[in-house]
Phi, psi and omega in degrees: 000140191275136192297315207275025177269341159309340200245025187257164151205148211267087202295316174280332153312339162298128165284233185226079152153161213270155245192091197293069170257158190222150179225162230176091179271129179220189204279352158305313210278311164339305197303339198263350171255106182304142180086310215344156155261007197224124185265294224243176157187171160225092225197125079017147133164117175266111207265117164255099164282133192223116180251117181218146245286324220231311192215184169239135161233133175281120172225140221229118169211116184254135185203119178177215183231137164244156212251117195205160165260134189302144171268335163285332182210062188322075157252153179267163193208161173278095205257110189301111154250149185217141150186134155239150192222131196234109167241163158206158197246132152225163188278153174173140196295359213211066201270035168242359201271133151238146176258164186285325160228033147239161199211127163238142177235195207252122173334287185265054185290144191247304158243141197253101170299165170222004185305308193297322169305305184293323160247054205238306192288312175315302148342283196287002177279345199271156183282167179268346176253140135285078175206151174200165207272125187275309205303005158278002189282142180220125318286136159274168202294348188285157174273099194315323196291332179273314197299318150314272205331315174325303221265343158325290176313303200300312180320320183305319199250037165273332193289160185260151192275108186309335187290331200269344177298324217242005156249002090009287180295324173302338162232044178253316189272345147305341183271000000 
């Protein structure tokens, strides 16, 4: 039995005109995926199936938290993901041509998963830097100690380097 059968939904049963599901994504629904960059997640996603005579359109709107490591002081942390998301399935006989957010299937489909959508949207919700503003959090998550170390370093390169000082004047003295 396919682990990922919660997430088919059965599209010829359905009437005509949109059609509500909620879903409760966690580190199960991962697991089904190799590679994931996402171990743990509390994902929220509220499904609006809108089914009409010619195509279907999905609209996905995802909200909760995955469990990452911070990038400024890599402690973990529960990093808050949003995203909406928009698909639509139209029909055609020839169901393999895809678009970036059209999907063609087949006229006489009986059932659609959508597991792979949701987590191709989930992905993509996560930002490219990990990081968010923590200080409201009790405790927060950061890690003091990298962030010190950090805030060292940086003071290390403010100071000025006598050497880049003193080739400075060699083409200071060309103009």
């Amino acid at each position: 039995m396919d682990a990922l059968i919660s997430y088919t939904l059965p599209v010829k049963g359905l009437g005509i005109g949109i059609h509500r599901f909620d879903y409760k994504i966690d580190q199960l629904f991962f697991e089904h995926f190799e590679s994931s960059p996402i171990r743990e997640a509390d994902i929220d996603l509220h499904l609006d199936f809108d089914k009409r005579i010619d195509m279907y359109v999905l609209d996905f709107h995802i909200s909760g938290t995955v469990r990452t490591e911070c990038d400024r002081c890599l402690a973990p942390i529960n990093l808050p993901v949003a995203s909406e998301q928009q698909l639509i399935v139209k029909f055609s006989h020839d169901p393999g041509d895809e678009e970036a957010e059209i999907v063609y299937v087949s006229p006489d489909i009986e059932q659609f998963n959508i597991a792979q959508y949701i987590y191709e949207y989930v992905v993509l919700s996560l930002p490219i830097i990990k990081v968010y503003d923590c200080q409201d959090d009790d405790p927060v998550p950061c890690d003091e100690e990298m962030l010190d170390r950090l805030e060292a370093e940086e003071d290390e390169d403010a100071t000025p380097n006598p050497i880049w000082d003193e080739l400075r004047k060699l083409t200071d003295n060309d103009n």
